[in-house]
PQR file with spaces between the fields and no chain letter, atoms N, CA, C, O and H, PARSE charges and radii, in Angstrom:
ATOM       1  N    UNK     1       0.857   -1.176    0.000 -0.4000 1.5000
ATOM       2  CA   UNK     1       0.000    0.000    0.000 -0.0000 2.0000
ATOM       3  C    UNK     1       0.903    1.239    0.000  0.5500 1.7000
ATOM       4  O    UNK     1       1.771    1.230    0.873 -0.5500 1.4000
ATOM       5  N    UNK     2       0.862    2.321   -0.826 -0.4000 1.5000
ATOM       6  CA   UNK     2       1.172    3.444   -1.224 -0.0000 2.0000
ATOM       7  C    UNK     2       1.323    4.450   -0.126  0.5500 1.7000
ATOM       8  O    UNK     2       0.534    4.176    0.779 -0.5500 1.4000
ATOM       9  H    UNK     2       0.157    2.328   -1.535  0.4000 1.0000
ATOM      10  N    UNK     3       1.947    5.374    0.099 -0.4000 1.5000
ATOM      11  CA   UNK     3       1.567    6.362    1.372 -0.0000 2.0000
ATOM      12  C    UNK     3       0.618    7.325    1.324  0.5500 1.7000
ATOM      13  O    UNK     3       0.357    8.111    2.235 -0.5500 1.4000
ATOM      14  H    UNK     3       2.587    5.597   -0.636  0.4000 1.0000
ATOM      15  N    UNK     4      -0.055    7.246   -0.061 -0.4000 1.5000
ATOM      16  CA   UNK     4      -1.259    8.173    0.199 -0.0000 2.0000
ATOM      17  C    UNK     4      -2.442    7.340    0.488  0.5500 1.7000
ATOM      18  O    UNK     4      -3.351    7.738    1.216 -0.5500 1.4000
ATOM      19  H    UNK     4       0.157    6.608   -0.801  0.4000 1.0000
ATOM      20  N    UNK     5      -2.431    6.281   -0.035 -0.4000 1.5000
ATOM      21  CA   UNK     5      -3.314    5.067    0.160 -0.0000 2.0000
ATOM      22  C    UNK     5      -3.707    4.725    1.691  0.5500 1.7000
ATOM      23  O    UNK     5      -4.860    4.586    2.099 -0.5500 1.4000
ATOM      24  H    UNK     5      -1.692    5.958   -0.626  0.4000 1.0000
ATOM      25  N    UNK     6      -2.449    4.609    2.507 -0.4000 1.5000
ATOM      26  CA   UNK     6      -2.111    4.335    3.939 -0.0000 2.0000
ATOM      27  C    UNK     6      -3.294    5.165    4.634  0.5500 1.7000
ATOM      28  O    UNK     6      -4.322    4.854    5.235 -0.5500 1.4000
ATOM      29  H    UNK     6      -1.513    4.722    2.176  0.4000 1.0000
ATOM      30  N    UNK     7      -2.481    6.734    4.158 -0.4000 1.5000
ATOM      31  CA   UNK     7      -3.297    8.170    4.667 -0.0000 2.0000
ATOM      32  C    UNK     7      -5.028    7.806    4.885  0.5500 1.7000
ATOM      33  O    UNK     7      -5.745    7.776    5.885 -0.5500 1.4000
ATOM      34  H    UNK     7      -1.646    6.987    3.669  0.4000 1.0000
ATOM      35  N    UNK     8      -5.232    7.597    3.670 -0.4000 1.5000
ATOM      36  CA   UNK     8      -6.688    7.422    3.167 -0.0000 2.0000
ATOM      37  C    UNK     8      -7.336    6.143    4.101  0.5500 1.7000
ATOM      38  O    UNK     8      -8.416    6.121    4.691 -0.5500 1.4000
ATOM      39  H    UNK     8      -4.650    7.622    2.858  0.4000 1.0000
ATOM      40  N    UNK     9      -6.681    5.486    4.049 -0.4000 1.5000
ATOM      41  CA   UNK     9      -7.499    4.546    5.171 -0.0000 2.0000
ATOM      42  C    UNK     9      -7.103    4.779    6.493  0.5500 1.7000
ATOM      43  O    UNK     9      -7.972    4.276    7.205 -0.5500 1.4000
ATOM      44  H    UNK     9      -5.803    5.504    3.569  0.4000 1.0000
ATOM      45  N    UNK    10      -6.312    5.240    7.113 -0.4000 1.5000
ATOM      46  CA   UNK    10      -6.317    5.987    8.687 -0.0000 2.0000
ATOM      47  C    UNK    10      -7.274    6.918    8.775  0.5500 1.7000
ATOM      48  O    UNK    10      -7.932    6.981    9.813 -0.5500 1.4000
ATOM      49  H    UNK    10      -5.606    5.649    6.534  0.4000 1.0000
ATOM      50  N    UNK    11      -7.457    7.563    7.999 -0.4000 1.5000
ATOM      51  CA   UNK    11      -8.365    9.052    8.027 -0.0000 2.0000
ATOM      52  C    UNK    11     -10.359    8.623    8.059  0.5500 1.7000
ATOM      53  O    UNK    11     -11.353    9.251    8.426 -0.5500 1.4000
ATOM      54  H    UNK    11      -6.922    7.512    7.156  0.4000 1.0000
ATOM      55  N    UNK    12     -10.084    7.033    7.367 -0.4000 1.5000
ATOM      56  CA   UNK    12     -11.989    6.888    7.527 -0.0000 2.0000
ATOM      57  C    UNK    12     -11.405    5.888    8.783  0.5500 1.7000
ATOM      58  O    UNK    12     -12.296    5.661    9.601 -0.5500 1.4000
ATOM      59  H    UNK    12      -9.276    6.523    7.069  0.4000 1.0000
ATOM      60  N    UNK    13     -10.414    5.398    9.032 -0.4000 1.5000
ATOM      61  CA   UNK    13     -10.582    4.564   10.159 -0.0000 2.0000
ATOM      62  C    UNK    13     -10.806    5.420   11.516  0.5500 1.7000
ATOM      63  O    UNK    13     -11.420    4.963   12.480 -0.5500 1.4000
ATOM      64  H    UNK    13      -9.690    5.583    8.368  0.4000 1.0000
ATOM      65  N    UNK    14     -10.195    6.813   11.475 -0.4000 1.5000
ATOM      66  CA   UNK    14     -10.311    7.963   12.502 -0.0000 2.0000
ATOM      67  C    UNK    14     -11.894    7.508   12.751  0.5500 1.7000
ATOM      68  O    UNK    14     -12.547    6.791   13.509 -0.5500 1.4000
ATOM      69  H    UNK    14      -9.696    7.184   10.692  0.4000 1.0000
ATOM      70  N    UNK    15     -12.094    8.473   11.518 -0.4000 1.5000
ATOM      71  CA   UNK    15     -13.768    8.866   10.950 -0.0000 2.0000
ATOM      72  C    UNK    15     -14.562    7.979   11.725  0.5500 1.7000
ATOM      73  O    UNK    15     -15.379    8.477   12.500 -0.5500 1.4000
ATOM      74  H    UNK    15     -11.564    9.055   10.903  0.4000 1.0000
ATOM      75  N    UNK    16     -14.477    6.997   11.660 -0.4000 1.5000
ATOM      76  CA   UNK    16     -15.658    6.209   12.350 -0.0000 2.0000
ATOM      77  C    UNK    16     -15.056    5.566   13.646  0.5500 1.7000
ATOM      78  O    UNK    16     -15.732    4.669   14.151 -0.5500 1.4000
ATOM      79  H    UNK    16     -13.813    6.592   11.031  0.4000 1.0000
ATOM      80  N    UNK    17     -13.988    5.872   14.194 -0.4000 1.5000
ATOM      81  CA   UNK    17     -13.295    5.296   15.930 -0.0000 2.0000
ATOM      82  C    UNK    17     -13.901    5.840   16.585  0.5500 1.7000
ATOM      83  O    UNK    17     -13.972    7.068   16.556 -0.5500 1.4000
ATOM      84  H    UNK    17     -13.439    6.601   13.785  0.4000 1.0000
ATOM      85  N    UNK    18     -14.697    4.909   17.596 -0.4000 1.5000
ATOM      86  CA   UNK    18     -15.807    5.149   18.797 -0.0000 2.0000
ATOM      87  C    UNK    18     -14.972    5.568   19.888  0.5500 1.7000
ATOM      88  O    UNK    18     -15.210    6.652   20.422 -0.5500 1.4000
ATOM      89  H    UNK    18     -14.639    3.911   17.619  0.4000 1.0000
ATOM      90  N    UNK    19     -13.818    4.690   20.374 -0.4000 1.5000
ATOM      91  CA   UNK    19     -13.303    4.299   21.126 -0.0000 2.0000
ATOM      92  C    UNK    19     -12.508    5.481   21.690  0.5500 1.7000
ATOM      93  O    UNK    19     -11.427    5.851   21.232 -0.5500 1.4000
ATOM      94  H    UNK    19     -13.625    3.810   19.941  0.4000 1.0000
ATOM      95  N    UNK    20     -13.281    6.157   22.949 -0.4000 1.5000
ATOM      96  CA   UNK    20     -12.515    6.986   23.339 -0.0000 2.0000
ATOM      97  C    UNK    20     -10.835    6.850   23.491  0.5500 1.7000
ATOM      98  O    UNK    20     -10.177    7.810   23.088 -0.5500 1.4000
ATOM      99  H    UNK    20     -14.159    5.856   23.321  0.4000 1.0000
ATOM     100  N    UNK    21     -10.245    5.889   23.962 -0.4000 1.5000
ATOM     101  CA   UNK    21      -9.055    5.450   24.755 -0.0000 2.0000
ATOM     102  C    UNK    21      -8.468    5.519   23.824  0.5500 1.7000
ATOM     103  O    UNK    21      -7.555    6.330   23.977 -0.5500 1.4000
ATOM     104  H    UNK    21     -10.778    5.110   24.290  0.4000 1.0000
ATOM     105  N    UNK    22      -8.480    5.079   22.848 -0.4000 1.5000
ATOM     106  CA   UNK    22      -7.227    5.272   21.705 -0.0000 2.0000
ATOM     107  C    UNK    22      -7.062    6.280   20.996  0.5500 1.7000
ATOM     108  O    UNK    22      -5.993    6.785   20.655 -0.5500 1.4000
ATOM     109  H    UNK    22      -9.221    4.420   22.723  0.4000 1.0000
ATOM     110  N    UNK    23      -8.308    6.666   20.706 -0.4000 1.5000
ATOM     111  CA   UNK    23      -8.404    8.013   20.598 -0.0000 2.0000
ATOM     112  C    UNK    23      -7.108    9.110   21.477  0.5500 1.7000
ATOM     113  O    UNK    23      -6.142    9.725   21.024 -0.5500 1.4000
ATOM     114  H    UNK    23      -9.177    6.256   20.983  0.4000 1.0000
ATOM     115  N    UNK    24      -7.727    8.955   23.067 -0.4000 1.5000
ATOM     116  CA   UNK    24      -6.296    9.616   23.605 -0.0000 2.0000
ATOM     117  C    UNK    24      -5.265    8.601   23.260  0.5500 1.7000
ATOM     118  O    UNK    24      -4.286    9.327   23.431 -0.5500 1.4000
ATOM     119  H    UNK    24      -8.512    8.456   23.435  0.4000 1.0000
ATOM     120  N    UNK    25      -4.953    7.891   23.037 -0.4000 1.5000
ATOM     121  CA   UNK    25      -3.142    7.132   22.979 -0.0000 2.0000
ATOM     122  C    UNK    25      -2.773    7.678   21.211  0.5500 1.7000
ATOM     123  O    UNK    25      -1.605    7.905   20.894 -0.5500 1.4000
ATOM     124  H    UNK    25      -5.748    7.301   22.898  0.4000 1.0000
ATOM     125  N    UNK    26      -3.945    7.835   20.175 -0.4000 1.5000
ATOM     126  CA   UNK    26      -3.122    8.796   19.134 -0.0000 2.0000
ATOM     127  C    UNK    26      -2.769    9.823   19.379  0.5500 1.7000
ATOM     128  O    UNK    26      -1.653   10.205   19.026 -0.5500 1.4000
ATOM     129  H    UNK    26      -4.893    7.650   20.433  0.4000 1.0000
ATOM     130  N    UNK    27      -3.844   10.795   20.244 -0.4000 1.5000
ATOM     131  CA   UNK    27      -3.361   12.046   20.294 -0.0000 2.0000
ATOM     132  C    UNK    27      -2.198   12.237   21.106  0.5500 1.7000
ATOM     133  O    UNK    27      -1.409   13.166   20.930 -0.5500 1.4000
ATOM     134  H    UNK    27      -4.750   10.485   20.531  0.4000 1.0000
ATOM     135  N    UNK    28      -2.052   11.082   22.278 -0.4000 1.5000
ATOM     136  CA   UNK    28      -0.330   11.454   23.285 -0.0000 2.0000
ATOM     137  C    UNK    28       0.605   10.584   21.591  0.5500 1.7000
ATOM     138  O    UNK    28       1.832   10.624   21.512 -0.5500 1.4000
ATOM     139  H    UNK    28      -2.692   10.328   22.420  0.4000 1.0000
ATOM     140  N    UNK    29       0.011   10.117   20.816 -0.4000 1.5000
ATOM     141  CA   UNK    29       1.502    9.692   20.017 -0.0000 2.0000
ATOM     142  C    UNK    29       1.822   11.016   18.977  0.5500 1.7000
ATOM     143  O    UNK    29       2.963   11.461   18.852 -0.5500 1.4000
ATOM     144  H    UNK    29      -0.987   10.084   20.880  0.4000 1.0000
ATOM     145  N    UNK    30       0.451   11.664   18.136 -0.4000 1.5000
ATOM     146  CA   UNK    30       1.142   12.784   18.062 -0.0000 2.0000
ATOM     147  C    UNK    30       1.482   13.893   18.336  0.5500 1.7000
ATOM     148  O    UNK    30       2.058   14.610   17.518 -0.5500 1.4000
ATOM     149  H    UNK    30      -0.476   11.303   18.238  0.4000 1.0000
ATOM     150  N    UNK    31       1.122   14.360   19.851 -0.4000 1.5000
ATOM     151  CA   UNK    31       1.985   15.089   20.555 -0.0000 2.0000
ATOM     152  C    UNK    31       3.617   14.788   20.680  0.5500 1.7000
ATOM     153  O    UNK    31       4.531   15.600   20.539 -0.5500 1.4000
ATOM     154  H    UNK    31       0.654   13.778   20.516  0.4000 1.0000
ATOM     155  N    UNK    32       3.702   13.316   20.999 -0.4000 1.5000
ATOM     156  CA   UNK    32       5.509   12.746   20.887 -0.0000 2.0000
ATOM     157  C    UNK    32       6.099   13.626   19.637  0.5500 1.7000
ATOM     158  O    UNK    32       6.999   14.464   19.586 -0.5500 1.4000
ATOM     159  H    UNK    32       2.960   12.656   21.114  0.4000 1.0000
ATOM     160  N    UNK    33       5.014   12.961   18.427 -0.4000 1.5000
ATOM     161  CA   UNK    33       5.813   12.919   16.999 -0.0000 2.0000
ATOM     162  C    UNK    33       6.526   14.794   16.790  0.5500 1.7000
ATOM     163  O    UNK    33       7.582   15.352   16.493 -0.5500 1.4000
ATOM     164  H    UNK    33       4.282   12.280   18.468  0.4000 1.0000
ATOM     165  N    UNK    34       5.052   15.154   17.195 -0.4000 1.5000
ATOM     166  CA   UNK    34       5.106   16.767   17.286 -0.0000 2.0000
ATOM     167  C    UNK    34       6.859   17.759   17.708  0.5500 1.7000
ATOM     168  O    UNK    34       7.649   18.584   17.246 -0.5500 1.4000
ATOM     169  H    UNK    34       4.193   14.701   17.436  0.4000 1.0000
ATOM     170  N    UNK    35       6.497   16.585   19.293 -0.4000 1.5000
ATOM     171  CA   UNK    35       7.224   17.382   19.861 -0.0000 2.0000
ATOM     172  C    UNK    35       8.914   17.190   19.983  0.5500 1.7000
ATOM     173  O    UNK    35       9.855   17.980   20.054 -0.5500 1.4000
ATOM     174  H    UNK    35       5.856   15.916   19.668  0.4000 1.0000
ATOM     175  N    UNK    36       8.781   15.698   19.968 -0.4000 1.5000
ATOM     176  CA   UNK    36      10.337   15.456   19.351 -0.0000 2.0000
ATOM     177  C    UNK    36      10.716   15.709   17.726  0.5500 1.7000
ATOM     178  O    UNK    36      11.837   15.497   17.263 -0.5500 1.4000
ATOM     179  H    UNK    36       8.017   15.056   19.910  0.4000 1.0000
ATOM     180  N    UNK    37       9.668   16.159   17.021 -0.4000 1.5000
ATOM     181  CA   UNK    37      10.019   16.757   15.835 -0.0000 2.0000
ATOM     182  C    UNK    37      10.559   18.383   15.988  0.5500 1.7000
ATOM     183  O    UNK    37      11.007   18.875   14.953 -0.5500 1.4000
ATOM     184  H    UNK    37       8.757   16.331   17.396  0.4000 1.0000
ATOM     185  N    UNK    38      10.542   19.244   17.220 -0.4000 1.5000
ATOM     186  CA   UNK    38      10.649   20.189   17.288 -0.0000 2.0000
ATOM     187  C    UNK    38      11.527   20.721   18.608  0.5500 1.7000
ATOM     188  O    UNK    38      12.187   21.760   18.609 -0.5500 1.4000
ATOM     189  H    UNK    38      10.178   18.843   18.061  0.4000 1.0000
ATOM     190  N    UNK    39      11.414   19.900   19.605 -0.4000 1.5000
ATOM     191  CA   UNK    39      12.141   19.750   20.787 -0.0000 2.0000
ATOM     192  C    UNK    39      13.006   18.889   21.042  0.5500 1.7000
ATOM     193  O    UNK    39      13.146   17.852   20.393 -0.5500 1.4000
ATOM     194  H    UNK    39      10.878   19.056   19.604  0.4000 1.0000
ATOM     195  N    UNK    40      13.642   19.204   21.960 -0.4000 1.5000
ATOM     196  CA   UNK    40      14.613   17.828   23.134 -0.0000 2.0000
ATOM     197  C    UNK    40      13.731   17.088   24.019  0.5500 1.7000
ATOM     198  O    UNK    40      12.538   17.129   24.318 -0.5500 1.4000
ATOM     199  H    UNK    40      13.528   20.046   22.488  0.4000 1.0000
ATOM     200  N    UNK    41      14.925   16.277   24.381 -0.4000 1.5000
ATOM     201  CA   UNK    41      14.487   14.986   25.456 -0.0000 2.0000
ATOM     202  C    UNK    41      13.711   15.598   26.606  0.5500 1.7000
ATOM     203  O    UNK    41      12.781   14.884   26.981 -0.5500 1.4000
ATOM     204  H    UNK    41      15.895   16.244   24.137  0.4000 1.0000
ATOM     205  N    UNK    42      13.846   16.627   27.192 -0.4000 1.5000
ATOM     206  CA   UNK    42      13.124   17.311   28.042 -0.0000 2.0000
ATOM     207  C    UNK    42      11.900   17.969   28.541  0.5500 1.7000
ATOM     208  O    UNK    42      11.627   18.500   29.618 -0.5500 1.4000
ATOM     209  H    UNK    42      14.602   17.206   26.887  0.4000 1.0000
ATOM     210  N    UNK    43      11.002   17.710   27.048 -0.4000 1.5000
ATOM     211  CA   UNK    43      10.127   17.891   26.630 -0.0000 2.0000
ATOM     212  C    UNK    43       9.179   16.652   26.133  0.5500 1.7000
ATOM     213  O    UNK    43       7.969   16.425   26.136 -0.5500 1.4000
ATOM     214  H    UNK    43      11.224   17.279   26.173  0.4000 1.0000
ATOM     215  N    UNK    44      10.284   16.015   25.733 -0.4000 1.5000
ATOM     216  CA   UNK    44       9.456   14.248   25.569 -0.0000 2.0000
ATOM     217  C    UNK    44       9.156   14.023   27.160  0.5500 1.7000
ATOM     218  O    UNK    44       7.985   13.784   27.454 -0.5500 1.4000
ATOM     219  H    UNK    44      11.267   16.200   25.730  0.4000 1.0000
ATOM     220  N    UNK    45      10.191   14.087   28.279 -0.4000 1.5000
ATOM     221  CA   UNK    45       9.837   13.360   29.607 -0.0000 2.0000
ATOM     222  C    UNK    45       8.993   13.883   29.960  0.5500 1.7000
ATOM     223  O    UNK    45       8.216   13.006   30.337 -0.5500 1.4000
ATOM     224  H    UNK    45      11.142   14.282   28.040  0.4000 1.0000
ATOM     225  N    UNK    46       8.367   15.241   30.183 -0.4000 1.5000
ATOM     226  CA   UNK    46       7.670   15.551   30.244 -0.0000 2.0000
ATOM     227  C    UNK    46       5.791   14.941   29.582  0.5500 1.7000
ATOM     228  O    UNK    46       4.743   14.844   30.221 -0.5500 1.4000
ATOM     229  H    UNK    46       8.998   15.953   29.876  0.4000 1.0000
ATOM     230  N    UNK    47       6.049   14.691   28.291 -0.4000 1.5000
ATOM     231  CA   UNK    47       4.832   14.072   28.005 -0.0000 2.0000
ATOM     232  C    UNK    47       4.854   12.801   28.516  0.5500 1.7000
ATOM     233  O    UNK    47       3.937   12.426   29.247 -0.5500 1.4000
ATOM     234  H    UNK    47       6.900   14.770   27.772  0.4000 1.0000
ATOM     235  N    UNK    48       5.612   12.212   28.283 -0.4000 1.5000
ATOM     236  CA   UNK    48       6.087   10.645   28.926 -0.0000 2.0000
ATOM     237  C    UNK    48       5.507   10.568   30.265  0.5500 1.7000
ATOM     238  O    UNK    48       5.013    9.487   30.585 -0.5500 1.4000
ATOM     239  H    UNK    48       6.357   12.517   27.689  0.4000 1.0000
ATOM     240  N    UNK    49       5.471   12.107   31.599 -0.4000 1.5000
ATOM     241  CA   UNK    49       4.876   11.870   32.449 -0.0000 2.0000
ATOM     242  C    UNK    49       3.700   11.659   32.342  0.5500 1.7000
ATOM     243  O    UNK    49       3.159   10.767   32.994 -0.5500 1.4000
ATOM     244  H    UNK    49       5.873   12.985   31.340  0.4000 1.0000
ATOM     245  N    UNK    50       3.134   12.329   31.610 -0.4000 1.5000
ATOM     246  CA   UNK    50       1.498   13.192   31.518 -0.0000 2.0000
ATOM     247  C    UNK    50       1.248   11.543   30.991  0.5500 1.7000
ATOM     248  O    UNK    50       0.545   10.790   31.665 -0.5500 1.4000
ATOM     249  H    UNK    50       3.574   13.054   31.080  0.4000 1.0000
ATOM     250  N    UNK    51       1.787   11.174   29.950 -0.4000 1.5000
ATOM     251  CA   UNK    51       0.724    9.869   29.497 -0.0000 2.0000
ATOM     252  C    UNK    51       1.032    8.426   30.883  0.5500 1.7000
ATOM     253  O    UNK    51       0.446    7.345   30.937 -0.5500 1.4000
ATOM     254  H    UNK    51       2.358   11.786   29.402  0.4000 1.0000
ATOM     255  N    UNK    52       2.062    8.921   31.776 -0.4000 1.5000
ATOM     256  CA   UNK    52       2.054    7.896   32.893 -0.0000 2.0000
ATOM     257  C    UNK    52       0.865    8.080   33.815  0.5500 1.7000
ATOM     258  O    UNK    52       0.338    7.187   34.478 -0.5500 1.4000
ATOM     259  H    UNK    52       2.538    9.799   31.732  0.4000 1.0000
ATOM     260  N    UNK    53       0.474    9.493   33.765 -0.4000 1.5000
ATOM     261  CA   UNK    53      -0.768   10.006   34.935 -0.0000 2.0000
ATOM     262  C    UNK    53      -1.760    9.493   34.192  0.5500 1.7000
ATOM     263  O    UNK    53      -2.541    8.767   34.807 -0.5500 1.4000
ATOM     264  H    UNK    53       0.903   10.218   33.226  0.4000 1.0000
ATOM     265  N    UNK    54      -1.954    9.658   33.060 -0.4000 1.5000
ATOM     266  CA   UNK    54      -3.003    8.870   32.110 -0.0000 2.0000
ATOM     267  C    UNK    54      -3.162    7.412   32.715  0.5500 1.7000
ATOM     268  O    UNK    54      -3.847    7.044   33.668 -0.5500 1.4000
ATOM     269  H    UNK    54      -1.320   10.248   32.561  0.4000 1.0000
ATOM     270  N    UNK    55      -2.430    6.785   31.982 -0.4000 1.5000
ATOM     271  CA   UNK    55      -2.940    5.482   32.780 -0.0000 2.0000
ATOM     272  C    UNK    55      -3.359    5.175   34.150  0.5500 1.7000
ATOM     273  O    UNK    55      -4.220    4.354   34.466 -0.5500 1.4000
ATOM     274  H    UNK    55      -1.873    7.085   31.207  0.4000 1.0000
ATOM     275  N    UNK    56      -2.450    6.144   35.175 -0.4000 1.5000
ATOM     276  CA   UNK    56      -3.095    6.151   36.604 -0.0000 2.0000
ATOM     277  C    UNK    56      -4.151    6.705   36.851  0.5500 1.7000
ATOM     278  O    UNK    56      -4.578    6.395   37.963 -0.5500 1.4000
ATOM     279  H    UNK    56      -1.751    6.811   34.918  0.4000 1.0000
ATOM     280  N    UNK    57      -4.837    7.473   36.240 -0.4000 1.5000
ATOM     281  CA   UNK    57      -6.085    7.677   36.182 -0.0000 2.0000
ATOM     282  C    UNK    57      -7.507    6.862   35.948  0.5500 1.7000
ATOM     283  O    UNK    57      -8.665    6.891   36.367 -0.5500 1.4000
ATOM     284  H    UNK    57      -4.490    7.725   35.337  0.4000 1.0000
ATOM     285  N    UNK    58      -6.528    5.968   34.827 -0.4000 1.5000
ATOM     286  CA   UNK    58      -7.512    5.421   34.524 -0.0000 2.0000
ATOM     287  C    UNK    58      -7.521    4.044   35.351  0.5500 1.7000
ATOM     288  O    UNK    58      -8.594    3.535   35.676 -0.5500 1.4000
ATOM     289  H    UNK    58      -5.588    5.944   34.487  0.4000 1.0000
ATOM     290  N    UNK    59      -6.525    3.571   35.616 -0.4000 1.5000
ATOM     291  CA   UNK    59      -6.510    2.305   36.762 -0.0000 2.0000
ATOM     292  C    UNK    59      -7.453    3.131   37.774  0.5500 1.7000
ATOM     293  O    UNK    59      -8.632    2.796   37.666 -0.5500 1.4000
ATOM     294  H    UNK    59      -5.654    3.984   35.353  0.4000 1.0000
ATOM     295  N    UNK    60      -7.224    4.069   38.672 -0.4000 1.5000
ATOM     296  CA   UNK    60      -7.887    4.770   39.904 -0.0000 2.0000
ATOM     297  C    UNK    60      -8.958    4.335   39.376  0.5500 1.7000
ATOM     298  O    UNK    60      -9.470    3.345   39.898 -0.5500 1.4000
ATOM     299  H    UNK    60      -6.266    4.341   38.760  0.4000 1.0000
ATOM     300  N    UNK    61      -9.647    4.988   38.113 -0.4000 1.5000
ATOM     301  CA   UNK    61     -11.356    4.664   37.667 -0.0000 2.0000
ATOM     302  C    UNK    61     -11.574    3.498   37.736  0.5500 1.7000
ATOM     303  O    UNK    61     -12.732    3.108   37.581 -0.5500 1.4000
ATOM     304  H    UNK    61      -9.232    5.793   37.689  0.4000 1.0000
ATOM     305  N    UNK    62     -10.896    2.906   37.902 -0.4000 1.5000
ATOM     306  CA   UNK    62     -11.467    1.219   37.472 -0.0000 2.0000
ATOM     307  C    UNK    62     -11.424    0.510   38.986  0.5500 1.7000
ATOM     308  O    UNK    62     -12.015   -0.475   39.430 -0.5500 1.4000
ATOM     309  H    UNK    62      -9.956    3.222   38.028  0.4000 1.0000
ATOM     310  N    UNK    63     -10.574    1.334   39.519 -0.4000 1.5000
ATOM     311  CA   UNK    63     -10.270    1.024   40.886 -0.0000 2.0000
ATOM     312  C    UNK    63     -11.564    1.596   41.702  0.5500 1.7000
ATOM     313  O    UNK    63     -11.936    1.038   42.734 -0.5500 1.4000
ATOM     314  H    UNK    63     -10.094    2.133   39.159  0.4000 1.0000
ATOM     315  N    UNK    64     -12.171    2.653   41.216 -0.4000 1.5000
ATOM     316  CA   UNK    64     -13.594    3.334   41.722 -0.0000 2.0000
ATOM     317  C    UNK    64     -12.842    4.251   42.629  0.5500 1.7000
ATOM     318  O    UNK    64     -13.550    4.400   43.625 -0.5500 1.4000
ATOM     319  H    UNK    64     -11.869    3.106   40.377  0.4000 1.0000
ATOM     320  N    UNK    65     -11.555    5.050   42.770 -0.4000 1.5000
ATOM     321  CA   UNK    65     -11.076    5.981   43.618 -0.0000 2.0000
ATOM     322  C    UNK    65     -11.458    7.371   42.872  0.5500 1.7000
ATOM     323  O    UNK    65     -11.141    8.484   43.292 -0.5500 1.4000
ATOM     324  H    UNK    65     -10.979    4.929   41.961  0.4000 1.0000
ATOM     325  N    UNK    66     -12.091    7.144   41.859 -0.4000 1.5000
ATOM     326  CA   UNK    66     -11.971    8.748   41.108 -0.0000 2.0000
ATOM     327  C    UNK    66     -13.633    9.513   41.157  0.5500 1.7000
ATOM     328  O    UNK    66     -13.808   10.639   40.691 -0.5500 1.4000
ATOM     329  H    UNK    66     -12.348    6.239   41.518  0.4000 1.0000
């Protein structure tokens, strides 16, 4: 498959993704892509935290602490 081809089927696979959760895990991947396209390591650890509180959040919910 072609790379515009690729494009084209991520973009209706977006289009119709219910699924909140991955939804956030694309958007923390292209924040990464973003930001190590434009920044240092210092700025990745930083997101690297934020998507660690992510998951602890969401364990807590499941845990019923939230």
């Amino acid at each position: 498959m072609d790379v515009q081809s690729l494009k084209i089927d991520l973009i209706q696979w977006l289009i119709e993704l219910q699924d909140q959760t991955v939804l956030q895990k694309l958007q923390v991947l292209k924040e990464q892509e973003e930001i190590s396209a434009v920044h240092g390591e210092g700025q990745m650890k930083g997101l690297n935290d934020r998507k660690k509180n992510m998951k602890m959040e969401k364990w807590n919910f499941h845990l019923g602490k939230m």
